[in-house]
LOLUM-486324 format. One line per 10 residues: number of its first residue (from 0); their letters; for each residue x, y, z of C-alpha. Coordinates in nm, 4 decimals, always signed. Each point is the difference from the previous one (the first is absolute). Layout:
// residues N
NUM	A	X Y Z | ...
This chain:
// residues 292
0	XXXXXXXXXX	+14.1366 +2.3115 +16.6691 | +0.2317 +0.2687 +0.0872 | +0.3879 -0.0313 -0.0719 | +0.1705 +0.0040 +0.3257 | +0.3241 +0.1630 -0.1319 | -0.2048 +0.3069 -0.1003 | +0.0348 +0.3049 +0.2486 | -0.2746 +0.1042 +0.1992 | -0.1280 +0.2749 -0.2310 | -0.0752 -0.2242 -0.2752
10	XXXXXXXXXX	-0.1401 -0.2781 +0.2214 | -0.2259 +0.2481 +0.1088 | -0.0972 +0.1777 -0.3136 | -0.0657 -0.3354 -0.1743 | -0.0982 -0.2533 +0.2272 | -0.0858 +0.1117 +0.4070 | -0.2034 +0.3347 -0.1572 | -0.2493 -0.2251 -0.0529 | +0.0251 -0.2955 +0.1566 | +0.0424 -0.1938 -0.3131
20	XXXXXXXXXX	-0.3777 +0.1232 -0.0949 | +0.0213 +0.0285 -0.3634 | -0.3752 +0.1036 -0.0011 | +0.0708 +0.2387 +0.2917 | +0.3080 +0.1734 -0.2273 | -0.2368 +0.0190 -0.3091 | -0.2799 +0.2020 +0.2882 | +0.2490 +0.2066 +0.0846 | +0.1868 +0.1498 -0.3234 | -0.4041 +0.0230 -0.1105
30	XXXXXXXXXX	-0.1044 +0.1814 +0.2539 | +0.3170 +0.1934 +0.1906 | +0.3291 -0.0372 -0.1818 | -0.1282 +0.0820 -0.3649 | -0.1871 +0.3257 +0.0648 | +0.3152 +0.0771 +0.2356 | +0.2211 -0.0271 -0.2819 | -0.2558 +0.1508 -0.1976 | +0.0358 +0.3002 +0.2043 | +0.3656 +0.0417 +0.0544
40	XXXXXXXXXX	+0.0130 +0.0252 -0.3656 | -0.2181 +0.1954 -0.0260 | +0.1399 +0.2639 +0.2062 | +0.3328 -0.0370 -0.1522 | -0.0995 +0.1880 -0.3311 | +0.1694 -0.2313 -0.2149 | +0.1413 +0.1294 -0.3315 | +0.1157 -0.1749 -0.3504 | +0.3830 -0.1069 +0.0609 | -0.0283 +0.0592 +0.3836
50	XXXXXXXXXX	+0.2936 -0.1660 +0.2251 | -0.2048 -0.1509 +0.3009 | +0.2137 -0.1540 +0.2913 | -0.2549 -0.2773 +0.2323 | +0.1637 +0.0589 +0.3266 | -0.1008 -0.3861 +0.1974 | -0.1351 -0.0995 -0.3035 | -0.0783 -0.3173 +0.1734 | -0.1406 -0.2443 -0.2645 | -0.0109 +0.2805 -0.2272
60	XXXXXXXXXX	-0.3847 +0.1287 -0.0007 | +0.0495 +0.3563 -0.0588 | +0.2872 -0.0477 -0.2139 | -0.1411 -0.1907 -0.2446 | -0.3307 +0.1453 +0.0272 | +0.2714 +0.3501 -0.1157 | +0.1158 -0.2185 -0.2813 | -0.3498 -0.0317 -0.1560 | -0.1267 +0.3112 +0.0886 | +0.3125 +0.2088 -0.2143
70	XXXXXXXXXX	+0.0965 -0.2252 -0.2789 | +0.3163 +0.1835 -0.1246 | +0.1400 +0.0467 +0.3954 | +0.2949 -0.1525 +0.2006 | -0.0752 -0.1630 +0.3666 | +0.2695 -0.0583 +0.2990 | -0.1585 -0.2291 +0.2113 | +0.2224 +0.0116 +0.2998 | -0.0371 -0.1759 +0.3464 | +0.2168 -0.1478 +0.2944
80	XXXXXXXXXX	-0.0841 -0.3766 -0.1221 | +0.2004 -0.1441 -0.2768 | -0.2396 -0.2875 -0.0212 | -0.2797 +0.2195 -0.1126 | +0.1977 +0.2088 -0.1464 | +0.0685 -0.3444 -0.2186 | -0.3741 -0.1146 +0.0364 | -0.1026 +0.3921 -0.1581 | +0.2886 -0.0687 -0.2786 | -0.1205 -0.3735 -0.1046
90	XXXXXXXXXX	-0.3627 +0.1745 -0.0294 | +0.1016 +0.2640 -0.2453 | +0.2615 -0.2638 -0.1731 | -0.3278 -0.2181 -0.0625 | -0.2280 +0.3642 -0.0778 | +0.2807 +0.1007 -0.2592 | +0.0115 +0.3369 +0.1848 | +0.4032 -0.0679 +0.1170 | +0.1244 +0.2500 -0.2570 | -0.2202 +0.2677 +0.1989
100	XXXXXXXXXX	+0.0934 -0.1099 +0.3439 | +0.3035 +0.0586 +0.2274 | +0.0623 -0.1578 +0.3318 | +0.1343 +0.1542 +0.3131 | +0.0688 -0.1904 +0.3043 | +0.0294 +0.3200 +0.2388 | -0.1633 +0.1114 +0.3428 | -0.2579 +0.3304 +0.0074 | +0.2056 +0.2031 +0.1755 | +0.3261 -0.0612 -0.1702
110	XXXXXXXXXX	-0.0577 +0.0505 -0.3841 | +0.3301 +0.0807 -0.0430 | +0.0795 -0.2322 -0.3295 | -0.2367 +0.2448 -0.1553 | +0.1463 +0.3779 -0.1210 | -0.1612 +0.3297 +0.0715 | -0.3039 +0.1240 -0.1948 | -0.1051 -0.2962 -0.1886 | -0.2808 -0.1681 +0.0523 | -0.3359 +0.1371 -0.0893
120	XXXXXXXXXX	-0.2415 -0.2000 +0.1924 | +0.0704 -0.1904 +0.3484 | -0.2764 -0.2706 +0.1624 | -0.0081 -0.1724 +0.2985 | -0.3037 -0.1692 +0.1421 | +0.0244 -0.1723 +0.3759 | +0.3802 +0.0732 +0.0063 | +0.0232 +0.2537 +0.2099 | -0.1407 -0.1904 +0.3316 | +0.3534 -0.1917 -0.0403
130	XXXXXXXXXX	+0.2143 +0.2935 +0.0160 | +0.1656 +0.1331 +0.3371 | +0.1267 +0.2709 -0.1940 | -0.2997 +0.1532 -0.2144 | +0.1399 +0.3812 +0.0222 | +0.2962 -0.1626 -0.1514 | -0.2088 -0.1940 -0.2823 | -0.1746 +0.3043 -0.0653 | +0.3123 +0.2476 -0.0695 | +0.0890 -0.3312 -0.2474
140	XXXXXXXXXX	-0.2955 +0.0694 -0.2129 | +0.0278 +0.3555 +0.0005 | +0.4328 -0.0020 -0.1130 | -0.0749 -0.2762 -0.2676 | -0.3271 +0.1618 -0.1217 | +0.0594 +0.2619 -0.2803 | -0.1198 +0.3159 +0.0181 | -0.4197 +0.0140 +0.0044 | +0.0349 -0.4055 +0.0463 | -0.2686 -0.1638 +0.1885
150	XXXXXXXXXX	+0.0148 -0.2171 +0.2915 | -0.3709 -0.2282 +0.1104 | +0.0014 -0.1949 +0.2409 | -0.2353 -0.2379 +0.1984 | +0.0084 -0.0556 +0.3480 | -0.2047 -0.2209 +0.3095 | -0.0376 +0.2350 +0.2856 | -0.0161 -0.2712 +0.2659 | +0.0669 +0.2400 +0.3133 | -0.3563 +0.0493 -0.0923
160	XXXXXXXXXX	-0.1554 -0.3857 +0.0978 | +0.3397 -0.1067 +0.2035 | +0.0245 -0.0727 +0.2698 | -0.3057 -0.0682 +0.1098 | -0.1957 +0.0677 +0.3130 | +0.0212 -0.2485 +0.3270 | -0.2960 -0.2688 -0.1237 | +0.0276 +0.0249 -0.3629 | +0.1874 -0.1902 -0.2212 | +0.0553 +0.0015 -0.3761
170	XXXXXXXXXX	-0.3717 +0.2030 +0.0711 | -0.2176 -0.2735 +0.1381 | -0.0532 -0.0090 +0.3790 | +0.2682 -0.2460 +0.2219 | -0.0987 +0.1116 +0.3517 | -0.1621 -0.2950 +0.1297 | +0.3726 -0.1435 -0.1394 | +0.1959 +0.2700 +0.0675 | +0.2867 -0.0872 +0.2011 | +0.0502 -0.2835 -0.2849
180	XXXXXXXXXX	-0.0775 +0.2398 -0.2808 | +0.2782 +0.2159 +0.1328 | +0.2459 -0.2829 -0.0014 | -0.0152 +0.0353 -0.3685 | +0.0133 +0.3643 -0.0315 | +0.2384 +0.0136 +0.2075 | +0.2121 -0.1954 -0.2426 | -0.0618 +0.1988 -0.3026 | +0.0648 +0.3159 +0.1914 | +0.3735 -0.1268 +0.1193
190	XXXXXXXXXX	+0.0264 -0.0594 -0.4127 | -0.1120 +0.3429 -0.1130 | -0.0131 +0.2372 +0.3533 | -0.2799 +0.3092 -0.0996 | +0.1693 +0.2532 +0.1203 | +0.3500 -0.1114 -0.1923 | -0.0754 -0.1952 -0.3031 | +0.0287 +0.1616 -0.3259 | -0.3763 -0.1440 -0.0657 | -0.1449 +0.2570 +0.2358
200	XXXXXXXXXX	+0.2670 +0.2496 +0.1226 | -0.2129 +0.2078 -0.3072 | -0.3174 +0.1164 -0.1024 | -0.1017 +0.2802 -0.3131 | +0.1110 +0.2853 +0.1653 | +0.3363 -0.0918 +0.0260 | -0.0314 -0.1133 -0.3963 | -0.0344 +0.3645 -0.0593 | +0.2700 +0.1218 +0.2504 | +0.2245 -0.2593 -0.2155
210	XXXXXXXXXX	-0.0813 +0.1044 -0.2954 | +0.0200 +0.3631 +0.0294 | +0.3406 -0.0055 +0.2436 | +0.1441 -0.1905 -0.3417 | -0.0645 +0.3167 -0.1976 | -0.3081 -0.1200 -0.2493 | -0.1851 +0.3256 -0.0994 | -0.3552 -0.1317 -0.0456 | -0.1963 -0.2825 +0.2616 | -0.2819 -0.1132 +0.0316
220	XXXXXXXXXX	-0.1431 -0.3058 +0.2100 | -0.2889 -0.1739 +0.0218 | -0.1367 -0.2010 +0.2760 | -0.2463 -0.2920 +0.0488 | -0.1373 -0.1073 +0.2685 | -0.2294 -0.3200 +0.0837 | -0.1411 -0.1145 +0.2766 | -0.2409 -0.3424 -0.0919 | -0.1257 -0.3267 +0.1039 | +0.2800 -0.2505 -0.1367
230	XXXXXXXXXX	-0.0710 -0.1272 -0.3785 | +0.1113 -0.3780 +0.0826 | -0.1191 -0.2140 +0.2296 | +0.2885 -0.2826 -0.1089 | +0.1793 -0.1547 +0.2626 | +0.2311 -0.1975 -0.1731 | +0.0673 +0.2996 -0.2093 | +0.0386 +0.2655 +0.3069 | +0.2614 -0.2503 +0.2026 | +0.2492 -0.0985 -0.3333
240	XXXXXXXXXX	+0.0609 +0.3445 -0.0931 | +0.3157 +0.1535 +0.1401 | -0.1155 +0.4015 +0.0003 | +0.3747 +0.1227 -0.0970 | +0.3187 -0.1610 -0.0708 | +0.1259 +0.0289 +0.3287 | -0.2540 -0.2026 +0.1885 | -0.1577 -0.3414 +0.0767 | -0.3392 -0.0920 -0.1287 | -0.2526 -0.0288 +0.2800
250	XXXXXXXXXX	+0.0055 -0.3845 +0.0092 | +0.3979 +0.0410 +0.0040 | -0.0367 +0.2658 +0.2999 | -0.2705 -0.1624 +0.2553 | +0.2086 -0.3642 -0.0398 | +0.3002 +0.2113 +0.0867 | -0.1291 +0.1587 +0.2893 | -0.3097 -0.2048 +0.1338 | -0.0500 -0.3376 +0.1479 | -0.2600 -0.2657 -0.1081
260	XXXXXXXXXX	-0.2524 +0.1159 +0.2321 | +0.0711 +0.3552 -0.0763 | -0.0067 -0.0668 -0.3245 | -0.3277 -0.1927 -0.0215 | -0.1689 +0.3104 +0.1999 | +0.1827 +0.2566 -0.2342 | -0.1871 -0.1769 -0.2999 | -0.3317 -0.0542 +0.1258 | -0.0353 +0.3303 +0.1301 | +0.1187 +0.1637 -0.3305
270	XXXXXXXXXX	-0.0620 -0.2246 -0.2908 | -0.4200 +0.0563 +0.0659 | +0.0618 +0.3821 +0.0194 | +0.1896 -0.0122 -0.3370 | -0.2343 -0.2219 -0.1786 | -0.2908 +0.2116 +0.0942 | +0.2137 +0.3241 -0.1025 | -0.0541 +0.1372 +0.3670 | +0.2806 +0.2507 -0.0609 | +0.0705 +0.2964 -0.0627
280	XXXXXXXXXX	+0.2824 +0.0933 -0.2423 | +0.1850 +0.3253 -0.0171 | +0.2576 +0.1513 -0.2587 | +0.1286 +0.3012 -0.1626 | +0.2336 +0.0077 -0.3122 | +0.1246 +0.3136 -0.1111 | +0.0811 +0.1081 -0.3920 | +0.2830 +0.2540 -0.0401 | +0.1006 +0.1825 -0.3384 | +0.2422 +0.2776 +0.0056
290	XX	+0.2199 +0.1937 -0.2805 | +0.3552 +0.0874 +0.0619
């Protein structure tokens, strides 16, 4: 059960992510979040005795994935929630890795606790898409960094799938419901607007622009892009997961925004296209490294 005194970060990170799925979690570090990590590291070029800062270090994946990877370094895991900020610090109390670990409580784009020219390695991964002001984030990585630091970074590139076209929704086909189906965009959009919200006001180009306007000397970017039919055909799955922090699950949304009847027809229209994986789902991630 999730604690209802925890802020929304951490209720999302380790309960709505998944619905309360344990099996679904365990899919997903398998086969996304561990070969992200994987990755990130990778592209950070970490050396013996390297300071890494874990900007949203979240539940702490990269960071501790850092703290095995360079066995003699030091790791900041910094993000704007104290409770897993607390969660990350219980993990490494119970690891024995707290004489290795520091922990920051601090936004991306106001680092300011942390002096000039220090750190040698800066991560994020998914932090970004919460952050109005990303030029600002970036010129944070670049003052704090010391000289031929390295910044990588992971980011969803959701101006890519979102929004959607009139008829489509969450990539299966709604027009026979449509006027019902877009009851229920309708409410995610007045959440997170497309144009507006930090989620997709973006996409890789501007990671570069970012980057480069923040002074790092070296950049490079890589992007993926995948367009498939959807891996799951779980219903009870697809309508307890909240996507982000900020929104409802899908069972939350339609009882917020539908009647019974609309309701009933929502679900029978939808839950056969899901089942039989009738879908079509779209995303791009990008990977950025750069060198200040």
């Amino acid at each position: 059960m999730a604690n209802s005194n925890q802020d929304m970060w951490s209720q999302w990170l380790l309960h709505r992510r998944f619905g309360g799925d344990q099996s679904a979690l365990q899919e997903a570090l398998t086969k996304f979040l561990y070969p992200i990590r994987d990755k990130v590291l990778s592209h950070a070029n970490l050396g013996e005795g390297a300071t890494l800062l874990d900007v949203g270090c979240g539940d702490g994946l990269i960071a501790f994935g850092a703290l095995e990877k360079v066995l003699t370094g030091r790791v900041i895991f910094s993000d704007i929630s104290q409770d897993l900020l607390d969660h990350a610090q219980a993990l490494a109390s119970q690891m024995n890795l707290l004489e290795r670990c520091q922990f920051l409580n601090a936004p991306a784009d106001d680092l300011s606790s942390i002096t000039d020219s220090v750190i040698d390695v800066i991560t994020t991964r998914s932090v970004l898409i919460y952050v109005a002001a990303k030029q600002e984030a970036f010129n944070e990585f670049h003052r704090i960094l010391k000289p031929g630091g390295r910044l990588s970074i992971f980011e969803p590139i959701n101006r890519f799938a979102f929004p959607e076209p009139a008829g489509r929704f969450l990539g299966y086909d709604v027009k026979p419901i449509m006027e019902i189906a877009e009851k229920v965009e309708a409410l995610y959009q007045s959440i997170q607007p497309p144009d507006t919200d930090p989620m997709t006001d973006f996409d890789e180009r501007d990671l570069v622009r970012f980057a480069e306007e923040a002074g790092f000397k070296e950049i490079h970017i890589e992007l993926q892009i995948d367009i498939k039919p959807p891996e799951h055909g779980d219903w009870e799955r697809l309508i307890k997961v909240a996507g982000n922090p900020k929104i409802p699950t899908l069972a939350e949304a339609i009882h917020q925004v539908l009647t019974s009847e609309e309701i009933e027809k929502f679900v029978n229209h939808l839950r056969p296209l899901v089942e039989a994986k009738q879908g079509v789902h779209r995303s791009a991630v990008a990977f950025l490294w750069a060198v200040k």
